[in-house]
N, C-alpha and C positions, 0 to 999 in steps of 0.2 A: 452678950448677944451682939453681932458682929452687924453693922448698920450697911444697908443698901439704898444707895441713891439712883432713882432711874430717871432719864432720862428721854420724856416723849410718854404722852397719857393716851397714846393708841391703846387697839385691842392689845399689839403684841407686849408693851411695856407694862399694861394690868394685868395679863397671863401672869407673866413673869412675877411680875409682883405678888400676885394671887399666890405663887410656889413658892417663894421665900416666904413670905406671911404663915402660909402653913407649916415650914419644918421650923417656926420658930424666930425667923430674924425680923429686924426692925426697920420697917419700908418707908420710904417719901418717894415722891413720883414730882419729878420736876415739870412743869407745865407753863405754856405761856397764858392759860385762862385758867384758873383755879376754880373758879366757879363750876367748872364742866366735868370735874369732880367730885363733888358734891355727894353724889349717889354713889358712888367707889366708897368714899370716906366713910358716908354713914354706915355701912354694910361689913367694911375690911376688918374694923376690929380696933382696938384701940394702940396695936402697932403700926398703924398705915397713916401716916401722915402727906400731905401735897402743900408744896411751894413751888416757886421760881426753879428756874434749870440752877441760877445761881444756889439755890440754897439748897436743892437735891444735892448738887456736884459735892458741896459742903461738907453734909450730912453724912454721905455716905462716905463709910470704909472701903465699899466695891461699889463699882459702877457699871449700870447699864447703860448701853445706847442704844435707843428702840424707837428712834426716830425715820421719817423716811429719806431713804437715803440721799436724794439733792437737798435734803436740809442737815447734814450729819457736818459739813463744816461750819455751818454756821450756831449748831446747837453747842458744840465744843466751845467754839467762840463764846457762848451766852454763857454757859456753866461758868465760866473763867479757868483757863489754864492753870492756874495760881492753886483753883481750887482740884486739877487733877493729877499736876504733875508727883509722878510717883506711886500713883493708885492704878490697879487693876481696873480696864474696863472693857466690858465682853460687849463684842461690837457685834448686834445684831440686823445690821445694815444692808443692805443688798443698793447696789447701781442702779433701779429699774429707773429707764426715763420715763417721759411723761405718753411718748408713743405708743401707740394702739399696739398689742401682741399680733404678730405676724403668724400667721397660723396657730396660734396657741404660744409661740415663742418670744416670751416676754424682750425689750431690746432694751439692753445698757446702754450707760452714757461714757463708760470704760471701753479699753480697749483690750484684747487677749493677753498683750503682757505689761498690764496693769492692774488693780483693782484699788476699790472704795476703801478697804483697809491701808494700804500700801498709803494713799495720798493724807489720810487720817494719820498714821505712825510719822512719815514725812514730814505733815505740817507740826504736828506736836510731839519732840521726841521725847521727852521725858516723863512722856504716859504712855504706860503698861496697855496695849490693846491686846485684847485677845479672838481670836472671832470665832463666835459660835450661836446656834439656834437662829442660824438664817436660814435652813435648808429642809425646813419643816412649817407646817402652818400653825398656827394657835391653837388649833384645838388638843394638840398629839407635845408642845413642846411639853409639859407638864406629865411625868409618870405614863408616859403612853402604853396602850394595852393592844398587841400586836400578837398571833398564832406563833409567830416565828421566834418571837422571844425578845430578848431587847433590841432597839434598832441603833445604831450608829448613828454619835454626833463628832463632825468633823470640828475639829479645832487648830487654830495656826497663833503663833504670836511669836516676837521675838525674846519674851524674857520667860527662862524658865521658869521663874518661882510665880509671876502671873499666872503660865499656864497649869500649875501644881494645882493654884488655890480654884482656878475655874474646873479643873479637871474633877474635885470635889462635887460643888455644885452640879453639877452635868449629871455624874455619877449618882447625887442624892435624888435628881428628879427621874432616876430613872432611865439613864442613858450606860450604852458600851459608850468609851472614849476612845476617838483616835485621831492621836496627831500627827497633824501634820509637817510638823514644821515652823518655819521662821515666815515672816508676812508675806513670804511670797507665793505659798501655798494658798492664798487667798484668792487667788486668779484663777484656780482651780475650784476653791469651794463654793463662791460666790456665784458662780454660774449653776451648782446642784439648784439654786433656788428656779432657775430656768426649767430645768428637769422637771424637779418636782411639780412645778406648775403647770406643765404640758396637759397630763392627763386629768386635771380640774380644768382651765380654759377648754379642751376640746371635751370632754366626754362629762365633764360634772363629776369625774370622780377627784374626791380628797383625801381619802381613806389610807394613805399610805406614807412610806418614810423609808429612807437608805438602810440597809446594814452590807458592811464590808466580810464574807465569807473567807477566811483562812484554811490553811490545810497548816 
């Protein structure tokens, strides 16, 4: 049973976790108040454990980052490098600053030919980031159920065999997968979250998600 350490005990990091929990793997949720868990733990089952980001980072074989993104340098930092280098970790991170959405348009603290991935692989290069399930809301990351069929999850990293093992998970929870490419395509993916949050900030709807149409 292949271990997953998440990091960050948001909604998005217990989604997450909730999905692996289900097909079977063995979850810890790194957190800086464990206590605040509590009600997760009792509930999750007796694969869902919570500790320190140190001892998720640990634990797990794969790694989530489901923190908010002006805290994603310094969660890395908490987990210890020591404890990632060399491990997969699907960075579910998006730039939003802390500024009010401009018309519905959420505004980064990135710039167009940069992104929140980019400075994460930069600072730590001997971990595997991968980015994916930033571009969807919590309700839909998990087996989403859509008219049109499965939706597309964008994904970028620089090592292929990271992106192999993410490209699985994505796939089991119910996702087409399409890559992108190497971290640079994160400058591109990392703003769909902008997208997608347009027509929830202006109109209240959330009901929806990408798919990429081929011919």
């Amino acid at each position: 049973m292949k271990k997953i350490g998440i990091l960050g005990s948001g909604i998005v990091g217990q989604t997450l976790a909730g999905g692996f929990l289900k097909y079977g793997y063995e979850v810890m949720i790194g957190t800086s108040d464990v206590s605040k868990l509590a009600e997760w733990k009792s509930t999750a089952g007796a694969s869902a454990h919570t500790g320190s980001f140190a001892e998720a980072s640990a634990f797990g074989e794969l790694i989530v980052l489901a923190v908010k993104g002006n805290r994603a340098l310094e969660a890395v930092n908490k987990a210890g490098v020591a404890n990632l280098n060399g491990k997969t970790v699907i960075d579910a991170t998006n730039p939003i600053a802390e500024a009010a959405p401009e018309n519905g348009v959420l505004r980064y603290f990135t710039e167009l030919n940069e992104s929140l991935m980019e400075r994460l692989q930069q600072s730590f290069p001997d971990v595997h980031f991968v980015k994916a399930f930033n571009s969807v809301g919590n309700a839909f990351m998990v087996n989403p159920q859509f008219p049109g069929g499965k939706p597309s999850m964008f994904i970028c990293g620089n090592s292929e065999a990271a992106k192999t093992e993410v490209k699985r998970i994505v796939e089991l929870f119910g996702w087409e997968v399409e890559d992108m490419g190497m971290a640079e395509a994160a400058r591109a993916i990392e703003p769909l979250c902008m997208l997608w949050c347009i027509p929830g900030l202006t109109k209240n709807e959330w009901a929806h998600a990408f798919k990429l149409l081929k011919i």
